[in-house]
C-alpha positions as CSV (number, residue, x, y, z in Angstrom):
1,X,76.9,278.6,416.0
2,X,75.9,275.6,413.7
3,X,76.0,272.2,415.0
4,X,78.4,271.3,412.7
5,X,81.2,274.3,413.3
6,X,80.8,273.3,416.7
7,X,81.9,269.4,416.1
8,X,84.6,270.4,413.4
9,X,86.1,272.9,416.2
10,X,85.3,269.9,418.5
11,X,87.6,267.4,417.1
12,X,90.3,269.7,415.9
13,X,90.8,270.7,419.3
14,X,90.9,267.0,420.5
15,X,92.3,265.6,417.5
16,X,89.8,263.7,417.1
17,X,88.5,261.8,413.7
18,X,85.1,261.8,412.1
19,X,83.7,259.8,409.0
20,X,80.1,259.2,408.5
21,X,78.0,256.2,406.5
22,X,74.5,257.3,405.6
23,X,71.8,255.7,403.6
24,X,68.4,257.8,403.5
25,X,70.2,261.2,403.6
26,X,72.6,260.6,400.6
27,X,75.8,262.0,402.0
28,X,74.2,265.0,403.3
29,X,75.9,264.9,406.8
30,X,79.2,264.5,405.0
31,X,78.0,267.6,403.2
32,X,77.4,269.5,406.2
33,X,80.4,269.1,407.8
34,X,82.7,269.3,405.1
35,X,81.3,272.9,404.3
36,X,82.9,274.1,407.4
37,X,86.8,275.5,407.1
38,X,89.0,273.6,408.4
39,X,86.9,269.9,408.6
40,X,89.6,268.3,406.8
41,X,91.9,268.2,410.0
42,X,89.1,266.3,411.5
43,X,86.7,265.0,408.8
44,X,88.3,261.4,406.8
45,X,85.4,261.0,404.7
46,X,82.5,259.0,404.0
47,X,80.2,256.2,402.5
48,X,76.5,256.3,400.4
49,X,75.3,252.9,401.1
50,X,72.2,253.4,399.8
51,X,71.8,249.6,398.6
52,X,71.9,246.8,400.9
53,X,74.8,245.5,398.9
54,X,76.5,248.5,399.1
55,X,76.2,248.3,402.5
56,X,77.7,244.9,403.3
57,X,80.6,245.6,400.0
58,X,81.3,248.7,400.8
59,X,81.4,248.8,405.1
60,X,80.7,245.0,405.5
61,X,77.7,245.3,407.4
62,X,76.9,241.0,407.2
63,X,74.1,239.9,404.6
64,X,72.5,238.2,407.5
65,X,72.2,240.8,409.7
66,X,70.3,242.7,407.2
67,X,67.8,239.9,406.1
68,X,67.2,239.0,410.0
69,X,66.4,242.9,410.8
70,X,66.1,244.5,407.5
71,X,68.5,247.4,406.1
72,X,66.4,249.9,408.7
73,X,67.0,248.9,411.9
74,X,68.5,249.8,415.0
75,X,71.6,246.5,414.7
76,X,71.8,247.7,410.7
77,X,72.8,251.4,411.8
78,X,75.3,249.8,414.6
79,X,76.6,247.8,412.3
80,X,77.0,251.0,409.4
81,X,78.5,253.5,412.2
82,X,81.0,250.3,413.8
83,X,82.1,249.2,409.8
84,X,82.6,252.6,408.5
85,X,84.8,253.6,411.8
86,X,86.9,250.2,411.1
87,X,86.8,250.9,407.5
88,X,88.3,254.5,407.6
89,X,90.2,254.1,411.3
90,X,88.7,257.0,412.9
91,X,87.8,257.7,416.5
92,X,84.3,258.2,415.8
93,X,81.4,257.6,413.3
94,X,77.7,258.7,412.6
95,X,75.7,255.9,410.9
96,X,72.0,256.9,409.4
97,X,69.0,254.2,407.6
98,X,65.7,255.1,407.4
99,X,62.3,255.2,405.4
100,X,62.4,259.0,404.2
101,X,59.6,257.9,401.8
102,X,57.1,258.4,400.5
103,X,56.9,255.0,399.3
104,X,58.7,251.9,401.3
105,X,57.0,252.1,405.0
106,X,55.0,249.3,406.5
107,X,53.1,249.2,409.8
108,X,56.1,248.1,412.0
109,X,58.3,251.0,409.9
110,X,56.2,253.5,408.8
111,X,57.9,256.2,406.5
112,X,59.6,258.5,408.5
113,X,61.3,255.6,410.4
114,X,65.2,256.8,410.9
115,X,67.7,254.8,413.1
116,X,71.3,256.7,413.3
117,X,74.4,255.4,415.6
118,X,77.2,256.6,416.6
119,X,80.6,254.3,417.2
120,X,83.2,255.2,419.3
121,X,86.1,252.8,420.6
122,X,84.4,250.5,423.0
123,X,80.9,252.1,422.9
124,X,78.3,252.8,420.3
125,X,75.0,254.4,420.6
126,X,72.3,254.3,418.6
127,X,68.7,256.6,418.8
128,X,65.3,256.1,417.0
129,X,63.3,258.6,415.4
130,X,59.9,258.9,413.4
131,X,60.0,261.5,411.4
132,X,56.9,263.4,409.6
133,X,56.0,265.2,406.2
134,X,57.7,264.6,402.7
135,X,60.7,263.0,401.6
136,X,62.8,266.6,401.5
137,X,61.9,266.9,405.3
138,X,62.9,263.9,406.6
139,X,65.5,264.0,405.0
140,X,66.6,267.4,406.3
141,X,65.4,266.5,410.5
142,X,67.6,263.1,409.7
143,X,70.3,265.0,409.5
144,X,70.0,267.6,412.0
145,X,69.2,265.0,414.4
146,X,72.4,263.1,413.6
147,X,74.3,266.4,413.7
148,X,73.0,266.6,417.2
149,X,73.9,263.2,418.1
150,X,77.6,263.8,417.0
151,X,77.6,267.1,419.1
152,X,76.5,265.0,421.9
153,X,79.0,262.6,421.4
154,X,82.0,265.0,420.9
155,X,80.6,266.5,424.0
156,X,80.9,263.4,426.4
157,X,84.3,262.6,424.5
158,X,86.2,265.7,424.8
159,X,84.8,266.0,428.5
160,X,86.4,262.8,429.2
161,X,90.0,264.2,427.7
């Protein structure tokens, strides 16, 4: 079964709420788990905050956070996941920023660079990855990756129902 049937049965099940905030994957997450039947009991939308600005107009990630670690980062993906949650009042969110490339890397980010969070009440997590080959391909492991992370977190959640 795909990652994403799995969460969208997930949730249902818990009634449990989902909305996402991506930047380097373009609303491809959303995508995902909106092609499942049924994601609507479960799935309340989602942001492409692609600019900076976007990302502090849109889920009010601060201005200073991102000129203090940059719009890739490990606090800027906290900062996505926790805003977007707030912003749409759902249980849970899945944040994703990265370098997908192939321009944009630098020696401390190289492209490939991909920082995803999920927020929950009280707790948010957040994993690093460095991702290889063209833009199309990080893009795609981005996702599945945050898939998984979600799985993950609806795992530990509905365990603890």
């Amino acid at each position: 079964m795909k990652a994403e049937t799995t969460i969208v049965r997930r949730l249902t099940r818990h009634s449990l709420s989902l909305c996402a905030a991506e930047s380097c994957t373009g609303g491809f997450v959303a995508e995902r788990i909106t092609s499942v039947p049924g994601a609507s009991a479960c799935f309340e939308g989602g942001f492409v905050t692609y600019s900076n600005a976007a990302k502090t107009r849109l889920i009010g990630v601060p201005e200073e956070l991102i000129a203090k670690h940059g719009a890739v980062s490990s606090e800027t993906a906290r900062a996505m996941a926790e805003g977007a949650r707030e912003k749409l009042g759902t249980d849970m969110s899945v944040a994703i920023t990265g370098i997908a490339g192939p321009t944009g890397g630098t020696p401390d980010k190289p492209v490939g660079t991909v920082y995803m969070a999920v927020a929950r009440e009280g707790k948010t997590s957040v994993r690093t990855f460095l991702f290889s080959g063209t833009r199309h391909r990080i893009r795609r492991q981005a996702v599945e990756e945050a898939l998984r992370f979600v799985l993950d977190a609806t795992e530990e959640t509905s365990g603890s129902l």
